[in-house]
N, C-alpha and C positions, 0 to 999 in steps of 0.2 A: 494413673499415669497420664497426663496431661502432652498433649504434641502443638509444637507451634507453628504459625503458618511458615514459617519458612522448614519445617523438616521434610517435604518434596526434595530439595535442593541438594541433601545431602546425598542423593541416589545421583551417579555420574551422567546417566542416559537421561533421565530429567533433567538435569541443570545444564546437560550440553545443547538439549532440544529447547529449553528457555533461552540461554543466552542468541541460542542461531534464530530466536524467532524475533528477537527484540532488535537483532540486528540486521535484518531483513526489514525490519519495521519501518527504522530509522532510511534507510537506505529507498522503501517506497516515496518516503516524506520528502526527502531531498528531489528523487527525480519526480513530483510530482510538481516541487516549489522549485524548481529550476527550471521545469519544461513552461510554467506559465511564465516568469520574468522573463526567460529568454522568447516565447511570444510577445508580451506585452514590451521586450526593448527592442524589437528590430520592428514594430509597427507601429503606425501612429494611431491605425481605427482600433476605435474601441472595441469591436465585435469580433475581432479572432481571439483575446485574449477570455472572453465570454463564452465560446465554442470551445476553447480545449477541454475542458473536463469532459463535457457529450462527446466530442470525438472520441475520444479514449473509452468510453463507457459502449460503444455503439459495438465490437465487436461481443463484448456478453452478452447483447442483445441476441443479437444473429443466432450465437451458439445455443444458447437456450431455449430458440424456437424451434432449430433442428434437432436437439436432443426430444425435446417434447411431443414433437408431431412429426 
């Protein structure tokens, strides 16, 4: 008996937990390519649109140092 990669899919709770994850994905992608244009159009220096991605990364820092120690 042979199984193809797609035979997960045909289980409901799987394929409803893949499509909710792919669309969450898509949805990260957008607010992260909107959150820099809309930096990079209401400034002219170059340097905030360079600083959002560390901005946004700076609170999993924090968290993980208080979970650690």
């Amino acid at each position: 008996m042979t199984t193809s990669a797609c035979s997960p899919l045909h289980k409901s709770l799987f394929c409803d937990r893949s499509i909710a994850s792919i669309v969450s994905n898509i949805g990260c992608w957008l607010e992260d390519t909107e959150g820099a244009w809309l930096i990079s159009s209401i400034t002219i220096s170059p340097l905030f649109p360079q600083l959002y991605n560390p901005v946004l990364f700076l609170p999993n820092i924090s968290r993980t140092d208080i979970m650690s120690g």
